[in-house]
N, C-alpha and C positions, 0 to 999 in steps of 0.2 A: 104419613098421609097428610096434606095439607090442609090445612080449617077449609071448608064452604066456606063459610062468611068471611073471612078475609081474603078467599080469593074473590070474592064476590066484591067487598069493598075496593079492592086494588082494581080491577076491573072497570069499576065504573068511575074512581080517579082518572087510571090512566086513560078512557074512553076522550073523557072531557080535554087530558091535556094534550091527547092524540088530533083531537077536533082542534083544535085551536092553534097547533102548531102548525096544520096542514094551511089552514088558511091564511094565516101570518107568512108562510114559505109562499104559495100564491097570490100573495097582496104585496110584501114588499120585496119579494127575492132574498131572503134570509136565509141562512140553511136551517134546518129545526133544530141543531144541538144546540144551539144557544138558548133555546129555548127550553130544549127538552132537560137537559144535564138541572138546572134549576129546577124544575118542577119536578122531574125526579125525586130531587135531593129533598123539597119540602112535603111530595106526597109520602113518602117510605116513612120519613122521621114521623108525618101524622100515623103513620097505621104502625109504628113502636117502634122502628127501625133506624137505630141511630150506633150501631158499632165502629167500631176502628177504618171498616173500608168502605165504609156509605159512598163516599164520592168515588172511589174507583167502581163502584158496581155504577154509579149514574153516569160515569166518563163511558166505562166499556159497553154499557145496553146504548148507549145514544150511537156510539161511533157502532153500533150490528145494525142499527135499523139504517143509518147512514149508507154501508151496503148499498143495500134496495135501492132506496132515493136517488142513489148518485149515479147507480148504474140504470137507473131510469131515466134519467133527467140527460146522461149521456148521452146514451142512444138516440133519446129524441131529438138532442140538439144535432145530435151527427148525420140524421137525415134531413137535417134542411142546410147542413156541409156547414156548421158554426164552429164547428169545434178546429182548433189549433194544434193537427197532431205534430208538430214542428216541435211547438213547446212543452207538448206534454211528454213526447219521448225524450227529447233532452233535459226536463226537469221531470222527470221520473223517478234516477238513481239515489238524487239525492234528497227527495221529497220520502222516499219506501224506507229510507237508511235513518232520516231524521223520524219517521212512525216510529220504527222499531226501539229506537232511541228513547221516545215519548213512552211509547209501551214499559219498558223496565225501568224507567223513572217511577210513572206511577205505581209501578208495583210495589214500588219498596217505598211508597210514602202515605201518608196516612188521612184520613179525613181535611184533620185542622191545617196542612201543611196544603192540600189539593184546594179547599178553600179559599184559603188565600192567593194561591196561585189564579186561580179562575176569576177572584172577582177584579184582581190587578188586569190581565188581560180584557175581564168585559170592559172595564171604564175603557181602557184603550180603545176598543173598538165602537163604545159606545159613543164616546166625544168627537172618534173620523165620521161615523156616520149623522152626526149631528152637526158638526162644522165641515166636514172636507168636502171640498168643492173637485166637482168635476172636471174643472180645465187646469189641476195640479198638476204637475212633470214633475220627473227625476230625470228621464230620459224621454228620447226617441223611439229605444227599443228595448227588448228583456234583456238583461243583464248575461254576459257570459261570461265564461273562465272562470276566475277566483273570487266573482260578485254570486255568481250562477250556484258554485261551491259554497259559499256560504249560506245564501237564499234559502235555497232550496231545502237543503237540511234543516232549518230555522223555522223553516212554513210546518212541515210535514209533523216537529217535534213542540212546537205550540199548539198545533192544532189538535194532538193527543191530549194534553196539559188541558185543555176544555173541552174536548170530547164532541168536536164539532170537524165538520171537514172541509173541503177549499172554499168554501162562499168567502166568508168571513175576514181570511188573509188574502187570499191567491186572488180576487176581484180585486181587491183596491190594487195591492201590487200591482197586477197587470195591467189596470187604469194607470198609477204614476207612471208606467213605463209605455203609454201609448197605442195600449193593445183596445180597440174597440171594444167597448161596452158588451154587445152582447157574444162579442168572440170569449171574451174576457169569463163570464157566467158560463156558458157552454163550455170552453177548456177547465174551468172551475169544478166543475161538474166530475170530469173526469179526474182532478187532484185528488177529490173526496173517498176516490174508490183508492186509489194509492196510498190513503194515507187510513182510509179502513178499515181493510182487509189485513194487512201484516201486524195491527195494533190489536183489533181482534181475535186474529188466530193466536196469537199471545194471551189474551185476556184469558181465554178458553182454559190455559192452563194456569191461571193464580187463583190460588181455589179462597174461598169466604171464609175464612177460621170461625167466625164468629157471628150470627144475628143475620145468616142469609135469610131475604123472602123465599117461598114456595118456587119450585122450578126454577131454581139458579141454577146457570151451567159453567162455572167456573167463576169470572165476575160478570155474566151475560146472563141477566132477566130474561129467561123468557117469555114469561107472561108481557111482561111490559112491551119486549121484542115483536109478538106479536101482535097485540092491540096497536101500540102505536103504527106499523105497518098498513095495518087496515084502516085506521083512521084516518092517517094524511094520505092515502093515495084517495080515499074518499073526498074529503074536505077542498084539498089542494083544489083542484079544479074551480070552486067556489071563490077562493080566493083569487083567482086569476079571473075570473069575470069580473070580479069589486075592484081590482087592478084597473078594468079595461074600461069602467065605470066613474071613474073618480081619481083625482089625481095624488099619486101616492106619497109625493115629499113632502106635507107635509104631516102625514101618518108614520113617514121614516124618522123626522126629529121627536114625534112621541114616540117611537118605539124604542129612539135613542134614549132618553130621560126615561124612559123603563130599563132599559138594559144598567145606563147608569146607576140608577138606583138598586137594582138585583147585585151589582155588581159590590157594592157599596155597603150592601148587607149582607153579601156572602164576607169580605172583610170584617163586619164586625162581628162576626159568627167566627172566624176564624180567631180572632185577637179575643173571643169570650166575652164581648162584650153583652 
């Protein structure tokens, strides 16, 4: 039976990181894994929770509540006809192939090896979203054949490696390749459920040998699964008025220089420093 007071403390963590992601995802268009996988990772270590697959349970609880989000943010985008289903059924096969890919990577790798992996990855995204400029090209149009084949698998299988879903990659991609900004987010949207759901229903079976929280279901919190659900579709909203309120770029390059630094100290946690 699991403590009251520790479900009570986790509870009221994950409330606040619930809050706060929701409004960050409606302020700057982020997804919340980049958010969430980190505070995961430093709320559980506060409440004593620091075994072998800490970050596999903070990759696979980020990428359940990612679900919900993605397939809300979807549907909404689909009824004002934004979404790109051209590119998402053609980068489908190999966005679900590279999940699944991602998903038994992480399985078989540990804390300090996912750490480091994640904070390589944030600097990277941290520093585009700090410096990349919006009228950057590679192309005219999304890549096909044997750029498509590569891409694709490569999005779906980084994007498990940090437990975040298409905001992150599949936005900017789609921008160097010409795809309208908010076509870009809305098809985005839809990457997230593809890369998911297959990494999830995987997660479900790698069970926590060691130091799980209270209502673990494979490496998928449910506590946290829930709360954080309830919070961002709460919050979000809020952040989308303070969007609509004030101008967000220069709240995107501090949130770069946070992410950078998150990232930065997920590597020296990795290397034990």
């Amino acid at each position: 039976m699991p403590d009251t007071m520790l479900l009570i403390q986790m509870a009221l963590l994950l409330m606040l990181i619930g809050a706060f992601a929701g409004v960050l995802a409606g302020l700057l268009g982020v997804g919340g894994g980049i958010v969430l996988v980190p505070a995961f990772f430093y709320a559980f270590q506060t409440l004593g929770y620091e075994g072998p697959q800490l970050m596999q349970m903070c990759l696979a609880t980020s990428l359940a509540t990612i679900i919900v989000t993605s397939v809300r943010s979807a549907l909404s985008h689909n009824k004002k006809g934004a979404v790109d289903w051209d590119i998402l059924r053609t980068w489908a096969p190999g966005i679900v192939i590279g999940a699944v890919l991602g998903m038994l990577t992480v399985a078989q790798l540990r804390s300090n090896t996912l750490q480091g992996i994640f904070g390589v990855l944030a600097l990277i995204v941290g520093l585009y979203m700090g410096f990349g400029r919006s009228e950057w090209r590679l192309g005219q149009a999304m890549p096909t054949g044997i750029k498509r084949v590569v891409l694709s698998p490569l999005m779906g299988f980084m994007s498990v490696l940090m437990g975040i879903g298409g905001g992150s990659f599949g936005v900017p991609l789609m921008s160097l390749f010409n795809v309208p900004i908010h076509r870009a987010v809305a098809t985005a949207a839809g990457f997230g459920v593809l890369i998911a759901v297959p990494a999830v229903i995987g997660f479900l079976f790698v069970p926590m040998l060691t130091g799980a929280p209270p209502l673990t279901l494979g490496t998928v919190n449910l506590v946290a699964f829930g709360i954080i659900i309830a919070m961002t579709l709460i919050t979000a909203p809020y952040g989308v008025k303070l969007a609509h309120a004030m101008d967000p770029k220069p709240l995107k390059r501090v949130f770069a220089v946070f992410l950078i630094a998150v990232g930065l100290n997920m590597l020296r946690k990795a290397l034990g420093w």
